[in-house]
N, C-alpha and C positions, 0 to 999 in steps of 0.2 A: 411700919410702912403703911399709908395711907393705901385705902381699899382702892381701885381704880373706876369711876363713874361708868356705869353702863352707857352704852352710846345709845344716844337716841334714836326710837327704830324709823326706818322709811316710810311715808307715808305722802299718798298725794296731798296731800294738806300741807302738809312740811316743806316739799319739794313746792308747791305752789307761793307758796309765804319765800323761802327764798330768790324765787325769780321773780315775784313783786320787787323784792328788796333788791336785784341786779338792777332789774327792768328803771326804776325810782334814781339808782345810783348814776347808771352811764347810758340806758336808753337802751330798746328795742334790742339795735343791733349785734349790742355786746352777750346779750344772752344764747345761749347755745345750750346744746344737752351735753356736750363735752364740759363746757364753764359749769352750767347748773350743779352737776357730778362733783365737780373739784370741791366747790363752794359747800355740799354735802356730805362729802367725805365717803363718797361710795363709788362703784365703779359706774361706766356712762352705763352700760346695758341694763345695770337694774331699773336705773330710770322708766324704762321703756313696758315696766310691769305695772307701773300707776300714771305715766304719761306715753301714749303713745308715738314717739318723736315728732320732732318739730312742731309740725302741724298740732298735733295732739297738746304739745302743751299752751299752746296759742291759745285754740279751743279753752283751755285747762284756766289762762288768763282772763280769757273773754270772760267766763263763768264764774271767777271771785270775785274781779271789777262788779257785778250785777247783785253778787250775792254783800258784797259790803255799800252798796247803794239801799238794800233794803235794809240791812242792820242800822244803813244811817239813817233812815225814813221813819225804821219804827224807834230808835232813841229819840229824835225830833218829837216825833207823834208821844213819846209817852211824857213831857212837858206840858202838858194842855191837855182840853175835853176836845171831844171828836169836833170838826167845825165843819165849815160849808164848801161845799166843793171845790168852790175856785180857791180858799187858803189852803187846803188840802192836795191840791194840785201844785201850789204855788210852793209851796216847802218839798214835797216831794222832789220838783222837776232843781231847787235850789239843794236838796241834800245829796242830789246824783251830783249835779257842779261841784259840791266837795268833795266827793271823794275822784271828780275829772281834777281836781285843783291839785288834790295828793299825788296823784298821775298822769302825766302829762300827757304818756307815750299813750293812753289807756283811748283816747277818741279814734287815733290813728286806728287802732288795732280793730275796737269794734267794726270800724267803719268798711275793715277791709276781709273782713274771715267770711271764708266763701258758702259758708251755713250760717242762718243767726242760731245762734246758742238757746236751747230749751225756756232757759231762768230767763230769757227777755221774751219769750212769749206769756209767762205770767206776770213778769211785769209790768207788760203791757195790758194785759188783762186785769189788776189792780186799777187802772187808770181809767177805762173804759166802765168797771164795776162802781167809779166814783161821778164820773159824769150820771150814768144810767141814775144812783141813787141822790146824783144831785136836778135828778129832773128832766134828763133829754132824753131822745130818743136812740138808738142805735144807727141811724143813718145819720145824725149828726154828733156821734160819739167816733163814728167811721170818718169823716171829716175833719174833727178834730184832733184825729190820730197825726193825718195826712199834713194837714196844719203843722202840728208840733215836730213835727219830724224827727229832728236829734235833740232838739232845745228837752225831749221829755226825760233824755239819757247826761244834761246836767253841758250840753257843747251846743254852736253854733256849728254847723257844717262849713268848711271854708268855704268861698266861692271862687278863688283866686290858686287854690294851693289840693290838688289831687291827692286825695285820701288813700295812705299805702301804711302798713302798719311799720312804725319808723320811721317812717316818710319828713322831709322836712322842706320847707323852704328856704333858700338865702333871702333874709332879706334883703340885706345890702344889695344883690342881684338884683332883686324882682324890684328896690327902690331907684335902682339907677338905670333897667329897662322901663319902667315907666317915667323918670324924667327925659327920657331920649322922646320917647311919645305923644310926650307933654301939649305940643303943637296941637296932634291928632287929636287929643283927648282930653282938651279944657274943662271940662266937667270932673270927670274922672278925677286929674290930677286935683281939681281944686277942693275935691271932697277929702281925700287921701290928708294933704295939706292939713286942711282943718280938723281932720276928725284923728290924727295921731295920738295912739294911746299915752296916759301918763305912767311914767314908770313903775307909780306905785297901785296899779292896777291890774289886777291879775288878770292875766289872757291865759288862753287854749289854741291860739295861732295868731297871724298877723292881723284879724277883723274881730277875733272873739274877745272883747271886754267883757268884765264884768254891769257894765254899766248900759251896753248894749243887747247885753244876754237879757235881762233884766227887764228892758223897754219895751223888746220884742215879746217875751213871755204874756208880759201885761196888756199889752196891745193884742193879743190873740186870744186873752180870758177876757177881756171887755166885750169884745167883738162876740164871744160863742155864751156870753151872757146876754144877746141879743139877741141868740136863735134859740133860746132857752124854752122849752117846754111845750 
């Protein structure tokens, strides 16, 4: 009789990796500490010794999405020699976009937890450390924080669609109240018209293209290689 496989022990790491893997499969909402438990084959309460409920695994989420943004910053970076600030920035601010592209649910989330999470204050401070050593100063390292806003975490901030972690918009809603509007808002609508994403364009909500993320980035590193030094 085959020996029986030790079970694998609990660990926030474990528990965190499978509620990535819910969170990837059916969204936000379907995750729960009751679901998380089933899916790890323990009871819900132990959970509660490596994530502190709900909240606490939220937190738990915020804090891996950041930590595999840097794991994917420094794989990028170890392809190449160190280079100049702005490609430095420019692949960082595109290797967070992969891993927002691997999850969807992951902008919502940051954008709504009512602490920022430690690991984004050093990795903010990585960003800042690149400007300084690419030559600016700290008041305009402060500026171009302010500037990048979420574009630095790999997303465009909706403008149209309120940041709730889970949170989503109808399109089909929010496309068939702004043809009702349409009179009011000739501009508006004629932009919308025009600028409809291709399908084979990966977005992060109804305005965040890849192709838009992109333009805005590059328009904001031109500009602060203008106030350069």
């Amino acid at each position: 009789m085959a020996a029986k496989r030790p079970r694998e022990p609990l660990s926030r790491e474990r528990a965190l990796a499978v509620a990535i893997a819910i969170a990837d499969k059916e969204g936000i909402p379907a995750l729960t500490m009751r679901r998380l438990a089933t899916e790890l084959g323990v009871e819900a309460m132990s959970l509660y010794h490596h994530l502190p409920g709900k909240e606490g695994l939220l937190d738990g989420l915020a804090e891996a999405v950041i930590a595999q943004i840097e794991a994917e910053v420094a794989r990028t970076a170890e392809t190449g020699s160190k280079k100049d600030w702005r490609t430095r920035l420019r692949r960082r601010f595109l290797s967070a976009r992969e891993v927002m592209l691997r999850h969807p649910w992951a902008p919502a989330l940051l954008s709504s937890r009512p602490t920022i999470p430690t690991a984004v204050y050093a990795y903010y401070d990585a960003i800042v450390a690149t400007l300084v050593d690419g030559g600016f100063s700290y008041r305009i390292a402060h500026r171009a924080i302010h500037a990048f806003g979420s574009l630095a975490l790999g997303f465009a901030q909706e403008i149209f669609r309120p940041a709730s972690a889970g949170g989503n918009t109808d399109v089909d809603v929010a496309e068939a109240d702004l043809a009702a509007m349409a009179g009011a808002l000739p501009h508006l609508t004629a932009m919308v018209a025009a600028e409809l994403h291709d399908l084979s364009d990966p977005t992060l909500g109804w305005c965040d293209s890849q192709v838009e993320f992109e333009y805005t980035l590059d328009l904001l590193l031109d500009g602060l290689e203008r106030d350069r030094g």
